[in-house]
C-alpha positions as CSV (number, residue, x, y, z in Angstrom):
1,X,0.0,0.0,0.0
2,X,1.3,3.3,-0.5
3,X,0.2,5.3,2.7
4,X,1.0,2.7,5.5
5,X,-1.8,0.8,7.0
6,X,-4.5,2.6,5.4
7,X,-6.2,1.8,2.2
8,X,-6.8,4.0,-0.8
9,X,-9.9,5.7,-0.5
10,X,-11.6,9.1,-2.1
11,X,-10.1,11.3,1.2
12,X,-6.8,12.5,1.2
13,X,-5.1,13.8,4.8
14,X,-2.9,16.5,4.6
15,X,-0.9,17.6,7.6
16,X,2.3,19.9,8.0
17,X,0.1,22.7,6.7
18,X,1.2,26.3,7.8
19,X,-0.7,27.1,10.9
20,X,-0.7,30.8,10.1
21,X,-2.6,30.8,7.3
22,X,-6.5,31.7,7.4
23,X,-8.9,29.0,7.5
24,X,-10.7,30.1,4.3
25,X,-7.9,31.2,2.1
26,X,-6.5,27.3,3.5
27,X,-9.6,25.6,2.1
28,X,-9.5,27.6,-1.3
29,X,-6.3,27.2,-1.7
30,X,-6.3,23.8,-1.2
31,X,-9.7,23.4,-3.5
32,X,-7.3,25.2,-6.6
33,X,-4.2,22.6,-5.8
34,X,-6.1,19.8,-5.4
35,X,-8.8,20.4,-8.6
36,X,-6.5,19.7,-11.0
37,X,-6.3,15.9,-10.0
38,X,-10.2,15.4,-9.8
39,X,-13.7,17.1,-8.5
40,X,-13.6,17.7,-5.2
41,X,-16.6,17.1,-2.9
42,X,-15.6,18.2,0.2
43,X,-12.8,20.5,1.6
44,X,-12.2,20.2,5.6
45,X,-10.1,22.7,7.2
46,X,-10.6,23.5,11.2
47,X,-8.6,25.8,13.4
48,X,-8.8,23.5,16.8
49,X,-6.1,23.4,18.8
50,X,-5.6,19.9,17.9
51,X,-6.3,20.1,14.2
52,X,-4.7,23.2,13.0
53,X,-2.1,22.6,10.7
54,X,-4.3,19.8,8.7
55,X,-7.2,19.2,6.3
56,X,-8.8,16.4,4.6
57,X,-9.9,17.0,0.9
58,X,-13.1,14.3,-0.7
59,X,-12.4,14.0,-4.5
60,X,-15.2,12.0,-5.9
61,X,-13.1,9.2,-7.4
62,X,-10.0,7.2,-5.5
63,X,-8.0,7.9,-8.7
64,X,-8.7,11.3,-8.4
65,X,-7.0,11.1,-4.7
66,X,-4.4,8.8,-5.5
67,X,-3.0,11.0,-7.9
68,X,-3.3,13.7,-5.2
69,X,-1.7,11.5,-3.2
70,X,1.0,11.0,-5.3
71,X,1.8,14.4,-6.5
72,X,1.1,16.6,-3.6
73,X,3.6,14.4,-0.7
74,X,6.2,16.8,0.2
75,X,5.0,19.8,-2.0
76,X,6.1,23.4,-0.8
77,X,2.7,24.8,0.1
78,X,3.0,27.9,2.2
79,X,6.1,28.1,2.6
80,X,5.8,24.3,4.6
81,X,6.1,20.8,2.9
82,X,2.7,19.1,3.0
83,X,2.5,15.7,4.1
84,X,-0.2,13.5,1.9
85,X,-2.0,10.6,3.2
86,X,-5.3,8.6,2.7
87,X,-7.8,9.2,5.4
88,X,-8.4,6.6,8.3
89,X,-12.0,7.0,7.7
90,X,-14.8,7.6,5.2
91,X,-15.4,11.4,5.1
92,X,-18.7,12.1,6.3
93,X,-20.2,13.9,3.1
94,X,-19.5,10.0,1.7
95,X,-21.4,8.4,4.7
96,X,-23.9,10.4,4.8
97,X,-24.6,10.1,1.0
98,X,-24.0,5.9,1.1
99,X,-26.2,6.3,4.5
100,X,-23.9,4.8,6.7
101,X,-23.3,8.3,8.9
102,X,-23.3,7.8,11.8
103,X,-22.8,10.9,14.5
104,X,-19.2,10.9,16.3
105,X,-20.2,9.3,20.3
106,X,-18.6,12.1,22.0
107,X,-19.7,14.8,19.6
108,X,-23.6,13.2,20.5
109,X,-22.8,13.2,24.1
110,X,-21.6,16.9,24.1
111,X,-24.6,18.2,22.0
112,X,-26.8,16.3,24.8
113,X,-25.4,18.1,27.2
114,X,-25.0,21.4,26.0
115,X,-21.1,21.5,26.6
116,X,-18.5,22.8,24.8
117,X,-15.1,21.1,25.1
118,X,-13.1,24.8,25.2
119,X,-15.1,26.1,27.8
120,X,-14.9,22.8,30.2
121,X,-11.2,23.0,30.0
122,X,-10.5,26.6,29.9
123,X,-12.9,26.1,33.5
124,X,-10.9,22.9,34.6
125,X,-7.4,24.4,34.1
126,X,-8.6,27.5,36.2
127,X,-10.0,26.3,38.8
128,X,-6.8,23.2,39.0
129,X,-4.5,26.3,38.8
130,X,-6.1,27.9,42.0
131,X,-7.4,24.7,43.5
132,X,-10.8,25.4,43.4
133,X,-13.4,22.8,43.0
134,X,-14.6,21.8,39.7
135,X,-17.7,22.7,38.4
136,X,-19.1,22.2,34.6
137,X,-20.8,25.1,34.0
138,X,-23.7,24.8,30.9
């Protein structure tokens, strides 16, 4: 296989991305590179904590991605070399079209309780820092 463990499939992974870039001009940009190797369904670019620097692109045919795959690894994007690989999972623009989607368990959970990951630990590392006791506020 050509990325590791993971399969080819239509969603390519990118990470190494430069963080300082602007989440829209990212995903346009990133539309423009990737187009000329297929259509692209979907474009997925978050500013997280834990997901800047990364983005997952849907083309609507695995040779489409593969030759993504292929020509992108270690292009100079941004001034950083991208790093290219097939996604672990089925984007969910696919699921949701094949009807397999299926909502994320903890995203569910947090939408039933109201709570938004930021805020709890923005709370939790206050209140650790001055030792007061926790309380999830909603």
């Amino acid at each position: 296989m050509l990325s590791g463990d993971v399969p080819p499939n239509q969603t390519v992974y990118f990470r190494n991305l430069n963080e300082k870039v602007k989440k829209e001009e990212l995903k346009r940009s990133l539309y423009a590179l990737c187009s000329q190797y297929g259509r692209i369904v979907d474009v997925v670019a978050l500013k997280t904590h834990k997901l800047r620097g990364q983005a997952w692109v849907a083309f609507s045919e695995i040779t489409a991605a593969t030759n993504a795959f292929r020509g992108l690894q270690d292009f100079d994007f941004y001034g950083k070399k991208m790093r290219v690989q097939y996604a672990k999972t089925k984007s969910d623009c696919f699921a949701k079209a094949d009807g397999s989607y299926a909502p994320k368990e903890k995203r569910k959970k947090q939408e039933e309780k109201g709570i938004s990951n930021c805020r709890f630990y923005l709370c939790f590392s206050l209140h650790s820092t001055l030792q007061l006791p926790v309380e999830i506020i909603t």
